[in-house]
N, C-alpha and C positions, 0 to 999 in steps of 0.2 A: 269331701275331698278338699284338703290343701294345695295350693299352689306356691311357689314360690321360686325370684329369680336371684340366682347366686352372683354375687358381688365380687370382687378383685380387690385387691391393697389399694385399688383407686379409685377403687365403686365405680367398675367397670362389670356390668351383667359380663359373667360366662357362661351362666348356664339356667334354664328353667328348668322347673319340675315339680310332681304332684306326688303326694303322699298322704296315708289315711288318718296323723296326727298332728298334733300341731303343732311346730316346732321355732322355739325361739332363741335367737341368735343374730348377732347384730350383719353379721355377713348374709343373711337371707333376710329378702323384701316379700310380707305375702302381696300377690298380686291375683288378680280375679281370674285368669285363665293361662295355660300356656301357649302363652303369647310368646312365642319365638321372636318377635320383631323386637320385642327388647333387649334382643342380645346386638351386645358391643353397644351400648346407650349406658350413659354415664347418671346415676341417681344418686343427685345432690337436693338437700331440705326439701324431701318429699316429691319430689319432680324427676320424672324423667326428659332425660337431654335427647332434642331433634339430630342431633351428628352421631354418627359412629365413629368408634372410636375402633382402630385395628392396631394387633403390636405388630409389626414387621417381623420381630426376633420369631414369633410365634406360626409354628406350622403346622398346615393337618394333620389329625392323628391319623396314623393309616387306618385300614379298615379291621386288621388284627388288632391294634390299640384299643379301638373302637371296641370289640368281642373282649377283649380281656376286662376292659373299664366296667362296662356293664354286665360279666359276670360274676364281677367283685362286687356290682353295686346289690346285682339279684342276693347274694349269698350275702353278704351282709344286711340285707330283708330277712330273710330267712331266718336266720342266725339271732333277729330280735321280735321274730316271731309276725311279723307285719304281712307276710303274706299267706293267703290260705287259710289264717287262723281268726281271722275276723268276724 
């Protein structure tokens, strides 16, 4: 299992996550577990930053956002065979 946390235009972590291959991309950092606490911490030359960092403009997704996000994220698994077919 991969892990990795997703980055912002500021390398600001928005998001963790695991997957069963290894994927490279300068916008994902692998990191050793999902570690939630990295989210909103700023990763510059290799180090994660002690501050969070929050955008004001930015608001919860509601909980329908939420249900559509991830089953856009499941069906595009699907759709490249990553689940169930392992």
């Amino acid at each position: 299992m991969y892990f990795y946390a997703h980055l912002n235009n500021e390398n600001i972590c928005e998001a963790v996550s695991s997957t069963g291959e290894e994927i490279e991309d300068l916008k994902l950092i692998a990191v050793d577990s999902l570690d939630m606490d990295l989210l909103h911490r700023k990763y510059d030359s290799g180090t994660w930053s002690s501050d969070k960092y929050f955008s004001p403009a930015v608001s919860a997704p509601t909980i329908e956002e939420q249900i559509l996000t991830e089953n856009q994220y499941q069906t595009a698994l699907l759709e490249m065979n990553m689940i169930g077919g392992m």
